[in-house]
RONU-72698 format. One record per atom (N, C-alpha, C, CB): x, y, z. Coordinates in steps of 0.2 Angstrom, whole numbers, plus 5000, padded with zeros to 4 digits. Each point is the difference from the previous one (the first is absolute). Glycine has a CB too. Layout:
XYZ;...
//
This chain:
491749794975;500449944998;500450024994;499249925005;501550044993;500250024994;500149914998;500850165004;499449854989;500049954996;500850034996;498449974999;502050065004;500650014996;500549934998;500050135007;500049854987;500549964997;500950044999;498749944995;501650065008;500750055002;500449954994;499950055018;500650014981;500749974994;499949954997;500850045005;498849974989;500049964997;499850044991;499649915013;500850064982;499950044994;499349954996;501750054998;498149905004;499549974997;499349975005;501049984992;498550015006;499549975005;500149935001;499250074996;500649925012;500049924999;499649974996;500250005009;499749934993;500149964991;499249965005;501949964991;498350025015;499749965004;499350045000;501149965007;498549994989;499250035002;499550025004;500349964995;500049975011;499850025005;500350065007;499549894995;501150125004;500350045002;499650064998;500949935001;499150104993;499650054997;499350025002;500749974993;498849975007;499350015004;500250025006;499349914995;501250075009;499950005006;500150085001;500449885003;500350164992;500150075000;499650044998;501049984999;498549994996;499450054998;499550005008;500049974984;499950015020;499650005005;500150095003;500149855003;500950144997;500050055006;500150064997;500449935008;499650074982;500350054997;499150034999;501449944995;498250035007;499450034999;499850035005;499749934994;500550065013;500150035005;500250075000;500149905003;500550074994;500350095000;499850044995;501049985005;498950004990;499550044996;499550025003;500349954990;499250045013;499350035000;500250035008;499049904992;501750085012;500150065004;500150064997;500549945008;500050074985;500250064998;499150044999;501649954994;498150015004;499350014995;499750045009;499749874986;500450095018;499650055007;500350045003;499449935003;501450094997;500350055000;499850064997;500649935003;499350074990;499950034997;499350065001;500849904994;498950055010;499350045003;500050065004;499649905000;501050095003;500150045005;500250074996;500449905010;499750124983;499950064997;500950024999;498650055006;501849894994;500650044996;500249934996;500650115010;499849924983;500149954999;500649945000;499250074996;501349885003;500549974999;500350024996;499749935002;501150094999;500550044994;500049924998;500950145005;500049884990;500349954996;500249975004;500250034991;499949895005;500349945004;500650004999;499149924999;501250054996;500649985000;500550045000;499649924995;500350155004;500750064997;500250015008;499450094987;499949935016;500350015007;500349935004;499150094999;500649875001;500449935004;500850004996;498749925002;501350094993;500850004997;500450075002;499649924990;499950145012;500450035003;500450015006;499550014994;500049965009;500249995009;500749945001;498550025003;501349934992;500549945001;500650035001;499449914993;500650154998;500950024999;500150055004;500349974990;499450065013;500250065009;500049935005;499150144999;500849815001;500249965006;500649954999;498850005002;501450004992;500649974998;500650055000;499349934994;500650155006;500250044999;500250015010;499350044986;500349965016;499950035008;500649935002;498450065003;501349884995;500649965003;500750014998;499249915001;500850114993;500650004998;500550095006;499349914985;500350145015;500350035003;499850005008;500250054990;499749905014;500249975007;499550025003;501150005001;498150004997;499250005002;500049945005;499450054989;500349975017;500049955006;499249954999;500850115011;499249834986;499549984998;499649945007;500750034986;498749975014;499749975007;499249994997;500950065010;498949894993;499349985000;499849974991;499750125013;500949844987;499749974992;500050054996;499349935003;501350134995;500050074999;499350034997;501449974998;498250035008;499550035002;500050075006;499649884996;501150135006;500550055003;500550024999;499649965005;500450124992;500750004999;500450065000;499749924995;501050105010;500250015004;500850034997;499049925007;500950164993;500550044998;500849985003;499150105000;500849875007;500550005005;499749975004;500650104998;499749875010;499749975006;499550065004;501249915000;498750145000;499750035004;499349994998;500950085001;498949895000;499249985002;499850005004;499949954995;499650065009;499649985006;499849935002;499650114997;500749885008;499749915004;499349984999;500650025011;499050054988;499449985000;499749974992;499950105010;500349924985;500049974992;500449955001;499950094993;500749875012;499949914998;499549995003;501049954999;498750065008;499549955004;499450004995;500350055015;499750034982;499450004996;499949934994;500150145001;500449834999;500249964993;499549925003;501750074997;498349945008;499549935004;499550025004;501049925001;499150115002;499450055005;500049975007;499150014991;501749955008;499949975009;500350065004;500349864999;499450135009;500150045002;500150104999;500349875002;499150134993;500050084998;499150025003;501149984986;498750085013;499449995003;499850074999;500149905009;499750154985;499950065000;499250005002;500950034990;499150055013;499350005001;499850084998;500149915009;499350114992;499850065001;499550045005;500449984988;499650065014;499550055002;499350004999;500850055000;499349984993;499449994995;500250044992;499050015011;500749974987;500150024991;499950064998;499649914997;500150145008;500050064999;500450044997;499649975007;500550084988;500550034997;499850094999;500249884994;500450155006;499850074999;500450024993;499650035013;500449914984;500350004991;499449974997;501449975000;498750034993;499449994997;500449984992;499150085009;501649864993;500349974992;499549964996;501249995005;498850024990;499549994994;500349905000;499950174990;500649825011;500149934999;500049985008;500750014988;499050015018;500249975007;499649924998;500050135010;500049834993;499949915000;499350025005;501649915000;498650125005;499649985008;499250004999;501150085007;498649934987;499449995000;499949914999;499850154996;500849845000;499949905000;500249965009;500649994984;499450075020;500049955006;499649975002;500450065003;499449895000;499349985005;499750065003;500549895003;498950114994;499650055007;500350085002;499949885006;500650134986;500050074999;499750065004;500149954990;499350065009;499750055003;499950015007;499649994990;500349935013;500050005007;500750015002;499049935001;501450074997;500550005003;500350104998;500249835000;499250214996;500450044998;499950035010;499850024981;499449965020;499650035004;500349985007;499050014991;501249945008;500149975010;500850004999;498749895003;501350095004;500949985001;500049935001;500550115008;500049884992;500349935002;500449995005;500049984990;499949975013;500250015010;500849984997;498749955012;501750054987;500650004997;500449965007;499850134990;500249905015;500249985005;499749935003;500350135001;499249864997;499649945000;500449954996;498950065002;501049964993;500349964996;500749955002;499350094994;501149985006;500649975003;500449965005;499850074996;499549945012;500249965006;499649934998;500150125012;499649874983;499549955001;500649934995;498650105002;501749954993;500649974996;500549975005;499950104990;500449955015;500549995005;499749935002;500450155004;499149865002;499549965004;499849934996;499550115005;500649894989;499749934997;500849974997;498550044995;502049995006;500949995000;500250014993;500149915011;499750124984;500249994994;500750065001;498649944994;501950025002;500650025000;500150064995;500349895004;499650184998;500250074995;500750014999;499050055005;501149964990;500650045001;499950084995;500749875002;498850134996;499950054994;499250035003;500849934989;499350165012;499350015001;500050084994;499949945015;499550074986;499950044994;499350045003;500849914988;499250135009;499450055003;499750024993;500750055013;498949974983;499950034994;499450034999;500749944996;498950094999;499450034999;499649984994;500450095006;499349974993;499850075002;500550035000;499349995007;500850074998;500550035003;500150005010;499850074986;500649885012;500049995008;500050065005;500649914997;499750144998;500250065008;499450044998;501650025002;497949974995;499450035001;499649985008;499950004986;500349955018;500149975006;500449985002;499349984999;501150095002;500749995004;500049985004;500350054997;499349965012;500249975005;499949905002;499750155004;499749844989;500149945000;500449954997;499350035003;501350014991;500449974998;500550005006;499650044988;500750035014;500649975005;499749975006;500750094997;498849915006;499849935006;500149934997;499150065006;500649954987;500349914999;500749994997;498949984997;501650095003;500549984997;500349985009;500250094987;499649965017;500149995007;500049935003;499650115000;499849854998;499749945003;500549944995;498650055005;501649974991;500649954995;500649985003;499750074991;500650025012;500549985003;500049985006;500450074994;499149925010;499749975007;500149934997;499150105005;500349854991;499849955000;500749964996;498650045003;501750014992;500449944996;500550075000;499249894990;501350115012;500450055000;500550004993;499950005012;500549944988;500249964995;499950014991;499849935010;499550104990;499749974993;500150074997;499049905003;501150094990;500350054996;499450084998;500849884993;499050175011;499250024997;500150074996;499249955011;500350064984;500050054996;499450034999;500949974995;499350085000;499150065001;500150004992;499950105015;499549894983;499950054992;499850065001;499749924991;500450125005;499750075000;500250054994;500049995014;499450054986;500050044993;500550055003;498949994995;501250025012;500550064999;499750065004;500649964988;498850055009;499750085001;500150025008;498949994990;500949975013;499649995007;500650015004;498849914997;501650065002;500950015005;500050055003;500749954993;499550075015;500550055001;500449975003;499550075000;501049995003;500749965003;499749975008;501150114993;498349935009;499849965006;499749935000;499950115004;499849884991;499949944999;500549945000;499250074994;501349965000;500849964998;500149985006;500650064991;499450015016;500349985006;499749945003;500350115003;499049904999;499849945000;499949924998;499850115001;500249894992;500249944998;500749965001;499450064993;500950005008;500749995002;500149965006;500350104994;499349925010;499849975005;499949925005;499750124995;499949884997;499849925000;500349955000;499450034996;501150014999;500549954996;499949984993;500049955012;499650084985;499950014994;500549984996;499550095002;500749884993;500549944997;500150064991;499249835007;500250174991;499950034995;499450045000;500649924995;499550134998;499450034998;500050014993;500050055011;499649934986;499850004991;499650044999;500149914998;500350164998;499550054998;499949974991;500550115010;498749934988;499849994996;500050074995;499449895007;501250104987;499850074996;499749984995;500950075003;498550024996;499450004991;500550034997;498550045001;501749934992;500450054996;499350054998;501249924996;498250085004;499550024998;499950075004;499749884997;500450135008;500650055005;500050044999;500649965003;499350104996;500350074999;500649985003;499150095001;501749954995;500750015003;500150025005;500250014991;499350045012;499950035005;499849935005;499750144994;499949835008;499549985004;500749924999;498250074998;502249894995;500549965002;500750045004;499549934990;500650105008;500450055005;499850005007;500250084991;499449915012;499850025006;500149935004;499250124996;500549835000;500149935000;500749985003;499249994991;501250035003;500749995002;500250035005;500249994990;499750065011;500150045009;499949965004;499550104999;500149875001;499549955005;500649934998;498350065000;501849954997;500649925000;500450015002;500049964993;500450105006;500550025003;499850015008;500450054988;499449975013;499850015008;499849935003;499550124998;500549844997;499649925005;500849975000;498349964995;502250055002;500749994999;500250005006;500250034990;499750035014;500250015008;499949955006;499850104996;499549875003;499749975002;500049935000;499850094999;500149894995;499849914998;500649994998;498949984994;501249955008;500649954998;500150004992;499749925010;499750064988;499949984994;499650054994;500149885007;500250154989;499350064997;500049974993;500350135006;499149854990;500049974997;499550054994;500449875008;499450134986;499550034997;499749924996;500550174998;498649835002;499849934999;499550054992;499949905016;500250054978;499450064995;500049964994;500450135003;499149874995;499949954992;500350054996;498849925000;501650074995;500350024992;499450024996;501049925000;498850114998;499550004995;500550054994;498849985010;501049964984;500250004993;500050074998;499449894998;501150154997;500050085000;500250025003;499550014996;500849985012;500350035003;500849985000;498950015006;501449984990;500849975002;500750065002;499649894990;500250175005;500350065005;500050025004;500050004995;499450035007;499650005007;500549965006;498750004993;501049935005;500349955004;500750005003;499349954993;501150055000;500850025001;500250045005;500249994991;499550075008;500050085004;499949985007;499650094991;500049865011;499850005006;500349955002;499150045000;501149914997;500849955004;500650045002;499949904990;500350165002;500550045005;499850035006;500350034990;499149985010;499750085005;500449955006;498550074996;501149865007;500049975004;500749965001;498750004999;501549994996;500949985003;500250065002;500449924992;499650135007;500250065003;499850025007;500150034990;499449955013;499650005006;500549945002;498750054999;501549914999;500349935003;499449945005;501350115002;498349904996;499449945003;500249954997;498950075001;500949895003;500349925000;499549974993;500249975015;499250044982;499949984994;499249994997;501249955004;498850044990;499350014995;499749914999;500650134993;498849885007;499649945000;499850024993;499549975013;500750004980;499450024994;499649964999;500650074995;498749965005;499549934998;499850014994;499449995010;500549964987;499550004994;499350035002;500749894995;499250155001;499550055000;499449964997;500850104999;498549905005;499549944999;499450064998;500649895010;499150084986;499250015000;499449985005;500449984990;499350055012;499749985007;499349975001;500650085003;499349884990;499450004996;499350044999;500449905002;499750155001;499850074999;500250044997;499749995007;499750074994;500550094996;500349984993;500750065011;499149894984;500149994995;500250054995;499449925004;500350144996;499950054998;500650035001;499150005002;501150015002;500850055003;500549964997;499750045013;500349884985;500349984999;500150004993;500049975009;499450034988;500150014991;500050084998;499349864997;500650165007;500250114999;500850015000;498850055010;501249894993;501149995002;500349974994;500049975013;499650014983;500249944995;500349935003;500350124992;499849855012;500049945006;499449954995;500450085015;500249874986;499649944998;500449955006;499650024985;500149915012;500249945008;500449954997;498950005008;501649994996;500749954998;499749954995;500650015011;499549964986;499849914995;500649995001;499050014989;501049935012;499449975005;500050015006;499849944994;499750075009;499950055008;500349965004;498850065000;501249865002;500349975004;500449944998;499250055005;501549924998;500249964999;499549945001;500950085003;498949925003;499649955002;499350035000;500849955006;498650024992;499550014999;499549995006;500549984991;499550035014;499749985007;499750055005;500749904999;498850085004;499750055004;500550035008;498749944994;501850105004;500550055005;499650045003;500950014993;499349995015;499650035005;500050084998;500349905011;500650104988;500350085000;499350064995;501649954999;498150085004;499650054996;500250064998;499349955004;501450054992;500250064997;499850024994;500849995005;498949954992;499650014994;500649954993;499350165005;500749874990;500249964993;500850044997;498549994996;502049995004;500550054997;499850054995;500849915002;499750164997;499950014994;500750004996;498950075004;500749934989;500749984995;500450065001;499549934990;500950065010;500950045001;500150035007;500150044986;499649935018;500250025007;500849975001;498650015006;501149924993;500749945000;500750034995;499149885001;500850134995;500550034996;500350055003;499549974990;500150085013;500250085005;500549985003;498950065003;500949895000;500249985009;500949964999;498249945005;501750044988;500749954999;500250054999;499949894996;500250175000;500150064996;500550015007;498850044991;500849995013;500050055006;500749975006;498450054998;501649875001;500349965004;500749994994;498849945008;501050064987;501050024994;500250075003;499649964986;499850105013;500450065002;500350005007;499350074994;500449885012;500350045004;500649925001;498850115006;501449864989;500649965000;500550074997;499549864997;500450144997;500350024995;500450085004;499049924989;500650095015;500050095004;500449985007;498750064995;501549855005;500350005007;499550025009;501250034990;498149955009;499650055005;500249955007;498850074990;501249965016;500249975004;499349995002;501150045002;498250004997;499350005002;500049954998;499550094999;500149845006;499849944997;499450014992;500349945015;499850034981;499450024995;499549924999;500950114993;498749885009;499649945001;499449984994;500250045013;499949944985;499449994995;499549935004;500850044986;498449995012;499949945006;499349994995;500550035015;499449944981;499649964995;499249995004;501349924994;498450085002;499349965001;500049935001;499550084992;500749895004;500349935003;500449995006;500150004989;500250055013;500450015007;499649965004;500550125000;499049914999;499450045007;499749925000;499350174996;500349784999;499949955001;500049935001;499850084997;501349945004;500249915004;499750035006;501549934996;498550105008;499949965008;499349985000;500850075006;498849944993;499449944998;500349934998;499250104994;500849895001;500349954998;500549955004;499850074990;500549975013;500549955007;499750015005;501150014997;498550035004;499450015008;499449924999;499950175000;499949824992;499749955000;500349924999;499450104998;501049914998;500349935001;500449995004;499850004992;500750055011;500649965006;499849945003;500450115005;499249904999;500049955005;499649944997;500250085009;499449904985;499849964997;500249954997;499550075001;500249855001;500449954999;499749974995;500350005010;500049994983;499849974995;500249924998;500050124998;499749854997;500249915000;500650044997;498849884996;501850085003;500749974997;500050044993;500049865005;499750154991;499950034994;500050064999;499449924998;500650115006;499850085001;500950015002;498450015006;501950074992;500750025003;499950075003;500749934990;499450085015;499950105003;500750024996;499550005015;500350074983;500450034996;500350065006;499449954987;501250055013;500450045005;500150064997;500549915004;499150104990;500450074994;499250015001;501349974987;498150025010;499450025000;499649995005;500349994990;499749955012;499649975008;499149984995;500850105015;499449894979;499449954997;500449925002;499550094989;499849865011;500149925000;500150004992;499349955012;501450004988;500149994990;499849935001;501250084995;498749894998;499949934999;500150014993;499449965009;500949984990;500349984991;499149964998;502049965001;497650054992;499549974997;500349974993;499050085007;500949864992;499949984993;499550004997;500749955001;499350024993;499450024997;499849934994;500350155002;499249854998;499749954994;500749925000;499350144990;500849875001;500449965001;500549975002;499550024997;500850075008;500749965003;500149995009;500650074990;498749925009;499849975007;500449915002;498850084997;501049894999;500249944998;500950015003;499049984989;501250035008;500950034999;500250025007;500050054987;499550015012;500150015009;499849955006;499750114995;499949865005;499849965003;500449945002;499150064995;501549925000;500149934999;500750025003;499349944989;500950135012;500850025003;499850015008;500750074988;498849975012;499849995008;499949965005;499750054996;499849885000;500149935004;500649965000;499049994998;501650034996;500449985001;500650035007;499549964986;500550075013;500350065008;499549995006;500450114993;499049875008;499850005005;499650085004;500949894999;499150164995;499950075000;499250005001;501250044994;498650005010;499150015000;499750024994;499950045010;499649974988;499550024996;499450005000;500749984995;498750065002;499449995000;499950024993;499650025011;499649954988;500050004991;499250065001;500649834994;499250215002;499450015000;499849974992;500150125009;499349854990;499849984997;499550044995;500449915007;499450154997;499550054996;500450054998;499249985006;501450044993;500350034996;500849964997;499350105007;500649844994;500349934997;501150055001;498549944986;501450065023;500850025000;500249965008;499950144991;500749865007;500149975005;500850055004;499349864993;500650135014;500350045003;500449975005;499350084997;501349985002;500749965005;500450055006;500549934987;500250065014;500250045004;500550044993;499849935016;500150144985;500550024996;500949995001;499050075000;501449915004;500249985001;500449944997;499450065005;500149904991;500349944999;499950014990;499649935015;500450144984;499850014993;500649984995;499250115004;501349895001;500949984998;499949934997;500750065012;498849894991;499949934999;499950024990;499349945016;500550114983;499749994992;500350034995;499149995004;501350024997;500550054995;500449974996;500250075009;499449874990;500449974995;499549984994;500949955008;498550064995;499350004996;499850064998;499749925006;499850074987;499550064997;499650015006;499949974988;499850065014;499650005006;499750084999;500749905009;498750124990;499850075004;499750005005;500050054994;500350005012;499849985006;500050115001;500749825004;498550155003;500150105001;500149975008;498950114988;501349965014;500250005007;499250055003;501649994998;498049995008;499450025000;500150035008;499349914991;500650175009;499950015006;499650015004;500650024997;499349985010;499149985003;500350045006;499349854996;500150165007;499850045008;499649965002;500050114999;499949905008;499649955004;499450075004;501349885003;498150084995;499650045003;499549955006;500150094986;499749955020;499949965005;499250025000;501349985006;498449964994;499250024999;499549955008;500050014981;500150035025;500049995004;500649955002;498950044999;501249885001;500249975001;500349954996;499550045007;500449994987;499849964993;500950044998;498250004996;502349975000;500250044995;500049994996;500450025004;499750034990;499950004995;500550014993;499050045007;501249934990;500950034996;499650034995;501249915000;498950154997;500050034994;500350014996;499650025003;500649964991;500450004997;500050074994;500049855003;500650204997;499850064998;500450014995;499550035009;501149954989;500649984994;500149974996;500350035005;499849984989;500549944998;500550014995;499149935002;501350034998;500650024998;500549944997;499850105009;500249914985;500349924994;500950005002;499050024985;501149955015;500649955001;500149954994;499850015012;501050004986;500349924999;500549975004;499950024989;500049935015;500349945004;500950044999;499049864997;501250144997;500650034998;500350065003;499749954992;499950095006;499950095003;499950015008;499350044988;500549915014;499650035006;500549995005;498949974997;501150075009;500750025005;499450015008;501250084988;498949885018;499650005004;500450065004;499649874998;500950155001;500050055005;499850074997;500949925007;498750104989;499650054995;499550015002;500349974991;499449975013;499250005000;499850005007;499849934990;
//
């Protein structure tokens, strides 16, 4: 949960507004305090958040393709279909084989899977999976195949690429892969299916020799795939490196680069403070338990990623260049759980984030608030244990002529069998004056 009080050069005045923000500012303190267990520590707060802002002010200004609450952002239009669907999770549906690997990256996520180990050992009926999806009619348009390393089981990667184009022909599919495992009979194969894309994964960690060979294998899957894309976290101290491989790959002409923020996997602690790596402050926008297990950002991956998305403005690159945030990764949760949920009057779906907003007063401008609502005929509920009273955001226009502090509160709906539940996991100060409904 976060307790952020946004643009403002002073504290609120409102007492009980303040108790209420100390609840969730205690929250997120004693998260940073159990993060910290996990053996790396929080860089700086503010130098870095003021750096990112002026690369984002910078990126709009020289024509950055901005999306997802600019929690996406985009060199040029060459992106992949599959990063919007990812942006909600409708109709998208990755799977894998199994987790298996014949890499061994010091930052891989995949030991925070469910049931890691069994799945290093067993397969996953993959093709099960899929006729049972088809059979129960849920509408695909996005399939995805991933690991491990899928082509460590190659003949059951192309049958389920095979049974894709059989049961949904229509639906967009791709393969990750490290690359190693490729040949060109395979490519043919794939090819075969109807293969949409293919995401190779490059180590700058890599002998030059062994990224060279990679690149071969890109170039050769060019022949093949529609779509050749390279998917890779940035990691901090690589920015020339980085460059060199935008060029490499504009010059291969492949449709385009995914850069992630480079994550901590709450392991290998070690590897990461031998690197000198610390973790973004503050780690999350929102404070709340995200399915995505990639782990924690680290500090100056985000800075790399904007970096690398100016060069390939500034250099005219025709390679799409993608920056795809940690934050990316965690709207489609958030619009997987609230879409289709029906809240009282007071609550607003947000079309930019897909949290439920609501406007809260506090203590003694409850009253004030209160007496313009009944006078409009507008809903409201009061809580009397945290002495606030709550409206539809919406109608915050009604008070703009009044002192008022008011925070805007975002929530998720969590479903406990039959039960639902709103949590409320933001908050965020407003004045009636300042405030603009189509922002939120």
């Amino acid at each position: 949960m976060n307790a952020l009080i946004k643009n403002i050069d002073h504290k609120p005045k409102n007492h009980n507004l303040l108790q209420y923000a100390a609840i969730y500012k205690n929250i997120e303190e004693n998260t940073k305090k159990q993060i910290q267990e996990y053996g790396l520590p929080l860089g700086k707060d503010y130098d870095e958040a003021k750096k990112s802002t002026d690369q984002l002010d910078k990126l709009i200004k020289q024509g950055a393709i901005f999306s997802n609450n600019n929690k996406s952002i985009r060199s040029n239009k060459r992106v992949s279909s599959a990063c919007d669907a990812c942006q909600t999770g409708t109709g998208s549906y990755t799977s894998f084989v199994s987790l298996k690997c014949h890499r061994d990256c010091y930052f891989c996520f995949n030991k925070n899977q469910d049931h890691y180990s069994f799945h290093v050992r067993n397969h996953n009926n993959v093709n099960g999976e899929l006729t049972k999806l088809v059979q129960q009619g849920v509408k695909l348009t996005h399939l995805a195949l991933t690991g491990g390393e899928p082509l460590l089981h190659a003949e059951e990667t192309i049958s389920f690429f095979q049974l894709a184009n059989v049961l949904v022909p229509q639906t967009h599919t791709r393969l990750y892969t490290a690359g190693d495992l490729l040949t060109e009979e395979l490519l043919q194969r794939l090819k075969e299916t109807g293969l949409n894309e293919i995401r190779f994964s490059i180590k700058l960690e890599d002998s030059s020799q062994k990224r060279n060979h990679i690149l071969g294998k890109i170039a050769l899957a060019k022949q093949y795939i529609e779509d050749v894309l390279v998917e890779m976290p940035v990691i901090p101290g690589t920015g020339a490196e980085m460059k060199t491989l935008l060029l490499e790959l504009e010059k291969l002409q492949i449709f385009g680069i995914n850069l992630l923020e480079f994550c901590f996997p709450l392991e290998n602690a070690q590897a990461f403070r031998e690197r000198g790596f610390a973790l973004k402050n503050p780690p999350f926008d929102v404070y709340y338990n995200f399915w995505y297990a990639g782990g924690l950002a680290v500090e100056g991956s985000q800075e790399l990623c904007l970096e690398l998305v100016e060069f390939a403005l500034e250099n005219q690159l025709q390679l799409g260049v993608h920056y795809c945030s940690l934050e990316n990764k965690f709207t489609g949760q958030i619009y997987q759980q609230n879409q289709d949920q029906i809240l009282n009057e007071t609550y607003y779906f947000s079309a930019k984030d897909y949290y439920f907003k609501t406007a809260k007063a506090f203590g003694s401008d409850i009253y004030k608030v209160q007496k313009v609502m009944e006078k409009h005929c507008i809903p409201f509920t009061l809580n009397h244990e945290h002495h606030y009273l709550q409206f539809p955001i919406k109608h915050i226009c009604l008070l703009k002529n009044k002192n008022i502090e008011l925070v805007i509160s975002s929530n998720v709906v969590e479903l406990d069998g039959n039960e639902q539940l709103i949590r409320e996991v933001k908050l965020d100060w407003v004045t009636a004056k300042e405030f603009q409904l189509d922002l939120i």
